[in-house]
C-alpha positions in Angstrom: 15.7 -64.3 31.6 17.1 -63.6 35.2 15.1 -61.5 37.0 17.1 -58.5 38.4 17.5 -58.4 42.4 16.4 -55.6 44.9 19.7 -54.5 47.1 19.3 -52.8 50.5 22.4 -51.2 51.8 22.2 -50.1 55.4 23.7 -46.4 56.8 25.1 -45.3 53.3 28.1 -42.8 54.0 29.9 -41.7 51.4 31.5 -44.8 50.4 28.1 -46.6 50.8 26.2 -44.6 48.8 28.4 -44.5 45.8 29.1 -48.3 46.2 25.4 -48.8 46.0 24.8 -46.4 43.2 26.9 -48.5 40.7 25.1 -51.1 41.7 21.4 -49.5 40.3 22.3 -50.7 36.8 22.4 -54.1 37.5 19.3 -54.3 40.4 15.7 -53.7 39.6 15.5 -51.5 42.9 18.2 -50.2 45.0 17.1 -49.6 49.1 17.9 -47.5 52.0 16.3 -46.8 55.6 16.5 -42.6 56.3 14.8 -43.7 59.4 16.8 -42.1 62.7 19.2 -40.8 59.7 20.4 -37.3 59.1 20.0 -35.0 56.3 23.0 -34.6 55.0 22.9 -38.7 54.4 19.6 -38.2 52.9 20.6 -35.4 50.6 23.4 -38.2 49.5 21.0 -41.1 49.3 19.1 -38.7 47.0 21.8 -37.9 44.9 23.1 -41.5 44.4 19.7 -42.6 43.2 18.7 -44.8 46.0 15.3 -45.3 47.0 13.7 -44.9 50.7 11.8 -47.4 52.3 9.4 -46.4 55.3 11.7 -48.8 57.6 14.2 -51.3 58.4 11.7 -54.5 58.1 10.7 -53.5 54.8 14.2 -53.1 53.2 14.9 -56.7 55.0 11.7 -58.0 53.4 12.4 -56.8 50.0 15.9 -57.2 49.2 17.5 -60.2 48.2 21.3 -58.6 48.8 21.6 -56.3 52.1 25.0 -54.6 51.7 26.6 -53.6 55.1 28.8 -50.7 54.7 29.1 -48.6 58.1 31.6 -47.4 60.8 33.6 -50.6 62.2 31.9 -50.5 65.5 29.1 -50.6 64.5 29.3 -53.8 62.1 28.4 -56.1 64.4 25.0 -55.0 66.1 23.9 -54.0 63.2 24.2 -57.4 61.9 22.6 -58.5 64.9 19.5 -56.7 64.1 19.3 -57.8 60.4 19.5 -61.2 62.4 17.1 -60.9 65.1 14.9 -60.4 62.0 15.7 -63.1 59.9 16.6 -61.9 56.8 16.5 -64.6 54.2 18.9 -63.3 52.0 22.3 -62.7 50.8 24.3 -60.2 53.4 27.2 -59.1 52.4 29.5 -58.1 55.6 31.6 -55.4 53.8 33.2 -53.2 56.7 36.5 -53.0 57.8 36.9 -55.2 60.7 38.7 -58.4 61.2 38.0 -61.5 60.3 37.2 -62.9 63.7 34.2 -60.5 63.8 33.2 -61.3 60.1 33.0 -64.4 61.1 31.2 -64.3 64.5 28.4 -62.3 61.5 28.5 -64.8 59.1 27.5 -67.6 62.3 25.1 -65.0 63.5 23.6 -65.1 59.8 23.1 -68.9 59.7 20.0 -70.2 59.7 18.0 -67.2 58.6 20.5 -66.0 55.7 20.5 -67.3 52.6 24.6 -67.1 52.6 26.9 -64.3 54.1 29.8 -62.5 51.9 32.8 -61.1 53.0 34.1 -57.9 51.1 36.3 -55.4 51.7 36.3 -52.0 49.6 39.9 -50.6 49.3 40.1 -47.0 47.5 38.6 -43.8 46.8 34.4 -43.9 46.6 33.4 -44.7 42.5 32.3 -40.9 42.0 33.8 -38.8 39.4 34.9 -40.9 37.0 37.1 -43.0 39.9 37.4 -46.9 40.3 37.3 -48.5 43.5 37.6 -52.9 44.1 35.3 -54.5 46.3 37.4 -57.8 47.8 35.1 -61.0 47.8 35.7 -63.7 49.7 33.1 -66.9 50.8 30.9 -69.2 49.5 31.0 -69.3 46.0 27.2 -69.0 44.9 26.9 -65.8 47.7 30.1 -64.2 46.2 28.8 -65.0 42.5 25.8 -63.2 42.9 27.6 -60.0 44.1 30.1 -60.4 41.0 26.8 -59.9 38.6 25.5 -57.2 40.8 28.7 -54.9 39.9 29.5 -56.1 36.6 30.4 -53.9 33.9 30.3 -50.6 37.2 33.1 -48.7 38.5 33.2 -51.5 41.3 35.9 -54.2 40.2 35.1 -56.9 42.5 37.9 -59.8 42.9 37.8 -63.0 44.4 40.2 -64.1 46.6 38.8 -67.5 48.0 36.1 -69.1 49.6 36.9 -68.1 53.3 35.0 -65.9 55.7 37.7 -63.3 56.7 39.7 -63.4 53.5 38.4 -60.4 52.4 38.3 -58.4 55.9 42.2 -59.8 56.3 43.1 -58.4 53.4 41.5 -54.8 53.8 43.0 -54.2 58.0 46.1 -55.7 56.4 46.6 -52.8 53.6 45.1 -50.7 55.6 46.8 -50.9 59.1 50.1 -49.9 56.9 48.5 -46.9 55.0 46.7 -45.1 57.5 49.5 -45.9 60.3 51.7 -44.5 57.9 49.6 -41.4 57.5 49.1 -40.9 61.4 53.4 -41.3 61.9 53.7 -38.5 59.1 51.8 -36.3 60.6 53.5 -36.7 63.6 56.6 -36.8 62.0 55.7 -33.5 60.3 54.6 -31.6 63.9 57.8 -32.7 65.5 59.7 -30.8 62.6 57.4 -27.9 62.5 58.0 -27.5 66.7 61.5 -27.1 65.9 61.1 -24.6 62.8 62.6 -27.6 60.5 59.6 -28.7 58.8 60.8 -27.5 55.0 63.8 -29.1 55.7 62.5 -32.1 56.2 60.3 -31.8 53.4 63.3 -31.1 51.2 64.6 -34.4 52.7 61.8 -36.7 52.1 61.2 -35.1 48.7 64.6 -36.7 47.6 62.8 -40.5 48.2 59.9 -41.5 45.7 56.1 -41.6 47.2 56.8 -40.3 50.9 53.7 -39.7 52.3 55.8 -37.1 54.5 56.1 -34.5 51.5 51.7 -35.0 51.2 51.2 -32.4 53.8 47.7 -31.3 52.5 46.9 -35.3 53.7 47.5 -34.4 57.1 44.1 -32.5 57.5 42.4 -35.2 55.5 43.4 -37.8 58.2 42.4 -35.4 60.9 39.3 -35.1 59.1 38.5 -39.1 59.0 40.5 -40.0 62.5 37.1 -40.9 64.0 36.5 -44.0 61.7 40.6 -44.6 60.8 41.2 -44.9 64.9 38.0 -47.6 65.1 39.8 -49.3 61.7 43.4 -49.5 63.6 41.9 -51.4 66.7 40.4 -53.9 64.5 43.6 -54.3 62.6 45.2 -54.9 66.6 43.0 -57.3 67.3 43.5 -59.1 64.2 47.5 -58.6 64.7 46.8 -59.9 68.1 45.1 -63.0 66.8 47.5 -64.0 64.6 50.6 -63.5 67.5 52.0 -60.6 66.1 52.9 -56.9 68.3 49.7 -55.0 68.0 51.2 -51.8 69.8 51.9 -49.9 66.9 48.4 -49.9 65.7 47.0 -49.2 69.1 49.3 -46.5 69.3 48.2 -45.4 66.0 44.5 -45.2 67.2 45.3 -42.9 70.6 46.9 -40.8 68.4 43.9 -40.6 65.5 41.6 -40.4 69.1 43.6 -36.8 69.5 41.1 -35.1 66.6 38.1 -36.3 67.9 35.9 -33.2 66.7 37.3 -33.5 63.3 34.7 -35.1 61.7 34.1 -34.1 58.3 36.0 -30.8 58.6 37.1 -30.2 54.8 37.7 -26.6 55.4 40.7 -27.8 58.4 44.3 -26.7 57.1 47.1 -28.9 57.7 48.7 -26.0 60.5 44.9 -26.4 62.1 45.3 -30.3 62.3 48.5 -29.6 63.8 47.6 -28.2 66.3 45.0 -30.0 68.0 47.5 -32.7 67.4 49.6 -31.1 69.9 47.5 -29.9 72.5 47.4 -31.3 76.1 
């Protein structure tokens, strides 16, 4: 009988913590550090079933799969600290960055890891009856062992090859057009409402099939999460830039998203709020 593995995952947001909680059924013990963390991430450790640990080095000793799921910026010194400590086990790099930083993890990772994964979650968190897919790319035995861990959960996890930066390619590619498509709506939206126009331009784009322009309760949602989507959008640049394609769009995308920085988590913002710091100076 295969023994079932312990999984750490580091800073669990919301994502994070539902990704790990599907993963309980399927792990013997599922880990998280609410060292230096606040309360409202403990509260949702708590409810996802995950288990504290007294610290970082014990998660590190204890779990044979570390699951990275934090902001983008952060991805890549808080590899370098599962590094610096040698973890011996399977890391999977699943944040949305590009794949030249995946891959400067994955090198960080060798020598001490037992393998690095590359995934990239695209969709809603798994609560609620909801499905989300967790992208896999990298070496096959790594990527395997992260298929069994979600097997039969809310978390569809598919392959798509045996390269370091698949995954994170695929993710800033999606996800540069959705959320730059969000950001020019809104915009879009406040130009129309400055001029007293904006139900006639909602008649308009109600006329063509899946507009985002007619979603206008989405425009407070964006504001909302602008302080990770801006981080996302430079990380899609750079991996536009890489490849010799026009990163301005995205970069432009990102100054925009910068606008609502105070937004964070601000469920109670209406769309007319949003709009307005939008617009000001």
């Amino acid at each position: 009988m295969t023994l079932k593995p312990t999984v750490g995952i580091l800073h669990p947001g919301s994502m994070g913590a539902a990704v790990a909680a599907c993963a309980r059924a399927n792990a013997a013990r599922v880990l998280w550090c609410p060292a230096g963390r606040s309360a409202a991430t403990a509260a949702r450790a708590e409810r996802a079933g995950l288990e504290p640990v007294a610290g970082l080095d014990e998660l590190l000793e204890q779990a044979h799969i570390v699951l990275s799921l934090c902001p983008p910026a952060a991805a890549e010194d808080m590899a370098r600290v599962v590094a610096e400590r040698r973890y011996a086990g399977v890391y999977v790099e699943a944040n949305a960055i590009n794949p030249e930083r995946t891959q400067r993890i994955a090198a960080l990772m060798d020598g001490c890891a037992r393998a690095v994964a590359d995934g990239a979650v695209i969709g809603s968190p798994p609560v609620g009856g909801k499905r989300t897919r967790l992208y896999l790319s990298g070496p096959a035995d790594a990527v395997s062992l992260v298929e069994d861990l979600f097997a039969g959960s809310p978390v569809e996890t598919p392959v798509l090859g045996n390269d370091i930066g698949q995954a994170s390619a695929l993710k800033l590619a999606y996800s540069s057009y959705q959320k730059a498509s969000r950001v020019l709506a809104a915009v879009a939206f406040g130009a129309a409402r400055a001029h007293g126009v904006e139900e006639a331009l909602l008649d308009v784009a109600g006329k063509r099939q899946g507009s985002y322009l007619v979603e206008t309760g989405y425009i407070a949602k964006t504001a909302a999460r602008a302080w990770r989507w801006g981080p996302e959008m430079e990380e899609a640049a750079d991996m536009l830039s890489a490849a010799g394609l026009p990163d301005e769009l995205l970069r432009a995308a990102a100054q925009i998203l910068a606008r609502w920085e105070g937004s964070k988590g601000l469920a109670e913002l209406t769309p007319d709020e949003a709009l307005d710091r939008l617009a000001r100076p």
